[in-house]
C-alpha positions in Angstrom: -87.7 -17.4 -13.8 -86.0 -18.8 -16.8 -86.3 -17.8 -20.0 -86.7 -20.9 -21.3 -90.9 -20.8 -22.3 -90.5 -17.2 -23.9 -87.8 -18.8 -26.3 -90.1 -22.0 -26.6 -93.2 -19.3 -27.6 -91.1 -17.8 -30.2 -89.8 -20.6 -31.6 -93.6 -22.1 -32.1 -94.4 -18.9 -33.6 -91.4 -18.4 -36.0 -90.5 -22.0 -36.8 -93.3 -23.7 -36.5 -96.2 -21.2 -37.4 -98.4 -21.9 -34.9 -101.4 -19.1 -33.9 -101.1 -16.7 -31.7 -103.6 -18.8 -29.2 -101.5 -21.9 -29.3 -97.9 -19.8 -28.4 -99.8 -18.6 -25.9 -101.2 -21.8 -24.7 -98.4 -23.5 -24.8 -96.0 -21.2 -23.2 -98.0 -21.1 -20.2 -98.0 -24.6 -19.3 -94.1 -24.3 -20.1 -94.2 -21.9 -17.1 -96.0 -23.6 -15.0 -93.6 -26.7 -15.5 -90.8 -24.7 -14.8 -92.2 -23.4 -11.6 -92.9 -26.5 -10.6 -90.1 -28.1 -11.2 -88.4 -25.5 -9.6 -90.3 -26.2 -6.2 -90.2 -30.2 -6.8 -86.2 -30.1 -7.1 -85.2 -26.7 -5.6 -83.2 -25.8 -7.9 -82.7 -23.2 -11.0 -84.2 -25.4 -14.2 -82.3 -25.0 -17.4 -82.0 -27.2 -20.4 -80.0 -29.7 -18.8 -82.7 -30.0 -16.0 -85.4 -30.2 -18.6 -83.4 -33.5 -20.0 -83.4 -35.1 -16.7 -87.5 -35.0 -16.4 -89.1 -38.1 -15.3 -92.4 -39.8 -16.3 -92.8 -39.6 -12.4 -92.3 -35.8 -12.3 -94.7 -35.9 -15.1 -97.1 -37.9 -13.2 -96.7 -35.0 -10.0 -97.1 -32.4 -12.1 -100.8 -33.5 -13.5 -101.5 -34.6 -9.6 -101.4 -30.6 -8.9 -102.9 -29.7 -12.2 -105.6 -31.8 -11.6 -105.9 -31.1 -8.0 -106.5 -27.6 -9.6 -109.6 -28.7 -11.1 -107.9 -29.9 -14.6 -110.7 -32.1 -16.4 -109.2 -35.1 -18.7 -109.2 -34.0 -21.7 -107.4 -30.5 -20.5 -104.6 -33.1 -18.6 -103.8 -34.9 -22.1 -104.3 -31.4 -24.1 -101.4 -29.7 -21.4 -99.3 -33.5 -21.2 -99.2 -33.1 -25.5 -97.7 -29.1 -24.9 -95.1 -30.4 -22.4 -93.5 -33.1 -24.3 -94.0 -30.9 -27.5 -91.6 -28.4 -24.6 -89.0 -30.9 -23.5 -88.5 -32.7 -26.9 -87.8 -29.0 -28.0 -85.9 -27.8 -24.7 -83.7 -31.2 -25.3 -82.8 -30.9 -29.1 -85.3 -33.4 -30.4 -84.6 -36.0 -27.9 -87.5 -38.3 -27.1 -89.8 -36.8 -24.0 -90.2 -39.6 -21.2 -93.5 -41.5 -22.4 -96.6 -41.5 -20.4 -100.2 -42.2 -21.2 -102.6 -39.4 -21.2 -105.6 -39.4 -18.8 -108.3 -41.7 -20.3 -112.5 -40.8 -20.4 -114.5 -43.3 -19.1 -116.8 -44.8 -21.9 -120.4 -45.4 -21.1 -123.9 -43.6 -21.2 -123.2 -40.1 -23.5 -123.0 -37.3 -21.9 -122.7 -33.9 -23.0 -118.9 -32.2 -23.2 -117.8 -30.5 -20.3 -117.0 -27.1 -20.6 -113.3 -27.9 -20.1 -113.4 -30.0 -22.8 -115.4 -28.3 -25.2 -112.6 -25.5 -24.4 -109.6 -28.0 -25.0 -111.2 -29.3 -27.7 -111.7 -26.4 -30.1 -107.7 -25.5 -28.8 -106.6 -29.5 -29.9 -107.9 -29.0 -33.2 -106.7 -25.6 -33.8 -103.3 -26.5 -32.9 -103.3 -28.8 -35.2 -103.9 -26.4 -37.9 -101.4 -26.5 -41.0 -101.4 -22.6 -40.9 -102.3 -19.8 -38.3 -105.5 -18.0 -40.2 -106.7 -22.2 -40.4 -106.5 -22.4 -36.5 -108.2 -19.6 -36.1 -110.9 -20.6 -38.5 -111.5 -23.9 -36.5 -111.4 -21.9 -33.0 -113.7 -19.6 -34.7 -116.0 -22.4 -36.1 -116.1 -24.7 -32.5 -116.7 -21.7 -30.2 -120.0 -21.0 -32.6 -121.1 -25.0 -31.9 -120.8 -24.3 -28.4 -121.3 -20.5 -27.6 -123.5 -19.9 -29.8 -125.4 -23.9 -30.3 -125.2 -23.6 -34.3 -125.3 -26.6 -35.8 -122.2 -27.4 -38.2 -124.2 -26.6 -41.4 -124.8 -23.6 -40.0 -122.0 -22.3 -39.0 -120.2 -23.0 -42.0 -122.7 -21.8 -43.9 -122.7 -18.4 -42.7 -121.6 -15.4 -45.2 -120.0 -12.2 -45.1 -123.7 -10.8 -44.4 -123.2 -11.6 -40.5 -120.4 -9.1 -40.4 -119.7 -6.9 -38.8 -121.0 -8.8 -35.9 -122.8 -6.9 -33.1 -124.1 -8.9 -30.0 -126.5 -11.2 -31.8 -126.8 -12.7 -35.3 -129.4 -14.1 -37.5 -128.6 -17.7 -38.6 -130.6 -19.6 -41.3 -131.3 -23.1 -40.3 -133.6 -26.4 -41.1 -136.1 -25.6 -43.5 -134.7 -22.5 -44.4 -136.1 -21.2 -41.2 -134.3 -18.0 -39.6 -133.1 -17.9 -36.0 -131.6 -14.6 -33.8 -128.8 -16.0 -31.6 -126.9 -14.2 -28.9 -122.8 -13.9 -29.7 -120.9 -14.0 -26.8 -118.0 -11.9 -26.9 -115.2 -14.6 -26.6 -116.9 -15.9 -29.7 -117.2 -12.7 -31.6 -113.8 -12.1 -30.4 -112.9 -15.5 -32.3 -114.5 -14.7 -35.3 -113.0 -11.4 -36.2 -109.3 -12.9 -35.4 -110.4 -15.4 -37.9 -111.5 -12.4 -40.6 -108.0 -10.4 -39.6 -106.1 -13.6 -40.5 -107.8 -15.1 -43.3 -105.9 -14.7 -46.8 -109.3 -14.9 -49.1 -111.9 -11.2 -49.6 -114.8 -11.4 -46.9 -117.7 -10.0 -48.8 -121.3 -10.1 -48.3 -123.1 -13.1 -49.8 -119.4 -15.2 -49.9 -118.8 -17.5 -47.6 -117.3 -16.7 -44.0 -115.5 -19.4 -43.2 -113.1 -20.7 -46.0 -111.3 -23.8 -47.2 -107.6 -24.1 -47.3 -107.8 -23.2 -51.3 -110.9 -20.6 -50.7 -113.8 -22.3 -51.3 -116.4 -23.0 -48.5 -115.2 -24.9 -45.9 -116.9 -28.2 -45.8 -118.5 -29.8 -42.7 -116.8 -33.0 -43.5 -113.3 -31.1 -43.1 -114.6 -30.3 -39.2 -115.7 -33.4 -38.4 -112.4 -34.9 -39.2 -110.5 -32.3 -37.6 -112.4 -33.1 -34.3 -112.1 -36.9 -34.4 -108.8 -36.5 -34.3 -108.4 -34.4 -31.6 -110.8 -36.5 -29.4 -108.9 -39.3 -30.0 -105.8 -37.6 -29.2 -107.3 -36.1 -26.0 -108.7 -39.6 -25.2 -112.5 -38.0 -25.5 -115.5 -41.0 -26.2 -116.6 -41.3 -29.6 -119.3 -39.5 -29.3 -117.7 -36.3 -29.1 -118.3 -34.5 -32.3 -119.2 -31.2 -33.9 -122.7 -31.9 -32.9 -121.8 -33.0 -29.3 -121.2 -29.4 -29.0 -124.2 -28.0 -29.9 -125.6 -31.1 -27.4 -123.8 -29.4 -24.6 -124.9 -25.4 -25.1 -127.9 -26.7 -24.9 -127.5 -29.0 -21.0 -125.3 -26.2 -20.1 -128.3 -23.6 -20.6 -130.6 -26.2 -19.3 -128.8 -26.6 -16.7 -128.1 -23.1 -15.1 -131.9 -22.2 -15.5 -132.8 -21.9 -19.3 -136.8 -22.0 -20.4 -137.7 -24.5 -22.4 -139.2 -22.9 -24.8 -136.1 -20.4 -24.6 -134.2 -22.9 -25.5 -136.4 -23.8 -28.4 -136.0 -20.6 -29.6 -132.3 -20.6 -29.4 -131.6 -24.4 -30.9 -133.6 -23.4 -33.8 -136.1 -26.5 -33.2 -139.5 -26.8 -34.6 -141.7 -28.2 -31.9 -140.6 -28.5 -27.5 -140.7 -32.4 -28.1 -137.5 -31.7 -30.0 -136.2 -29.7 -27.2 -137.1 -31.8 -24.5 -135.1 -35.0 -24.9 -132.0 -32.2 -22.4 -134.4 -32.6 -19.7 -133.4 -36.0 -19.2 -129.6 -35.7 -20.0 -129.8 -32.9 -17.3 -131.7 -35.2 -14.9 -129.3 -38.0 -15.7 -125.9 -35.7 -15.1 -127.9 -34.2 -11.5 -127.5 -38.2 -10.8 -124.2 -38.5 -11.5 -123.2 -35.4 -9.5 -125.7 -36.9 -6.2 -124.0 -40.6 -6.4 -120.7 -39.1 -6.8 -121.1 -36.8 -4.3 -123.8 -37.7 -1.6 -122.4 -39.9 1.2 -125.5 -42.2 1.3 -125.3 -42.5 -2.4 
């Protein structure tokens, strides 16, 4: 195997300061290029071979990703990596252009958990410094691990910390919730507190601004409307779209209603019940999709 991705990791991390979950993002879909181009062309791929990539080798390569179960938003997310690794690999020169993998526009639906996933990585890559993209990863995950809603989470203080396997989280009407935290999220949220340049104390804010005050909901919701638009997500994927989908996911493998209640912090079922029929109407997307009478 070349050594091409590792010196394409350590460039993102040196030069371009990117977190350690991007490097590591990115530097796998540079090794899965290189594999595969190594099987499409049988032959040893260098720099050179980088320069002669095609938008039609492009086009193969998401055909296996996606024949790998690669939702669209993931495709454009991994398409965005590569052409960040050949315009790198080929000293700035322009990457063949293609079109990402467009979403279908129509009836809202919640985010899959691909998405969700590729997502909270667009807008952290975006990040103008490492302890910032670990802030937003930190932040998203809560949305849709945990089914905060954005004044929530960035409300939180130093009080949550340290975190155990549940949290308490003060929400509409000053009314106090226990949520589960899964471990990928507390996992997120104490990179975030490793990285982050301002004190963590009890009563402070958790999650900071870029100058140390408390990181606004508006700065989110901009982050993620850009990233949706350059994953080619519909509009309505937002902060809140999120929380929309913890909820249909839960739903969806099982979850009590009033369970559910409980963990979405709502003040009466008839709140909680409008995921009923998003679940019913995703179950008939899956049966005319996939039932042969359909």
């Amino acid at each position: 195997m070349t050594a091409l991705p590792l010196e394409f990791g350590q460039h993102l991390a040196r030069d371009r300061r990117r977190s350690a979950h991007t490097v590591r993002a990115y530097e796998a879909t540079a090794v899965r290029l290189v594999q595969f181009l190594g099987e499409h062309w049988g032959e040893e791929i260098d720099r050179a071979a980088l320069g002669r990539v095609t938008a039609a080798d492009l086009r193969a390569y998401l055909a296996r990703r996606r024949g790998q179960g690669l939702g669209n938003a993931s495709a454009a997310r991994e398409l965005s990596a590569i052409k960040t690794f050949l315009k790198w690999a080929a000293g700035d020169e322009a990457p063949p252009r293609m079109r990402g993998p467009r979403v279908k526009k129509g009836v809202p639906r919640p985010v899959s958990p691909a998405d969700a996933i590729a997502l909270a990585e667009e807008v952290a890559e975006d990040a103008a410094e490492p302890w910032i993209a670990a802030r937003d990863w930190a932040v998203l995950l809560l949305l849709y691990g945990a089914g905060l809603r954005i004044g929530e989470a960035v409300g939180l203080n130093g009080a949550v910390l340290p975190l155990g396997e549940a949290m308490a989280v003060t929400g509409k009407r000053d009314k106090t919730r226990i949520v589960p935290v899964l471990p990928q999220v507390r996992d997120a949220i104490e990179a975030y507190v490793a990285a982050s340049p301002w004190p963590l104390v009890r009563g402070e804010p958790l999650f900071r601004g870029a100058k140390g005050g408390p990181l606004s909901a508006g700065v989110v919701r901009k982050s993620v409307q850009a990233a949706r638009i350059r994953l080619g997500l519909a509009d309505r994927t937002t902060p809140h779209a999120l929380r929309h989908s913890f909820a249909t996911h839960l739903l969806g493998r099982g979850a009590d209603l009033r369970q559910l209640q409980e963990l979405l912090g709502h003040a009466s079922l008839s709140s909680t019940q409008i995921y009923t029929a998003v679940d019913a109407a995703h179950l008939l997307d899956v049966y005319r999709n996939a039932h042969p009478r359909a």
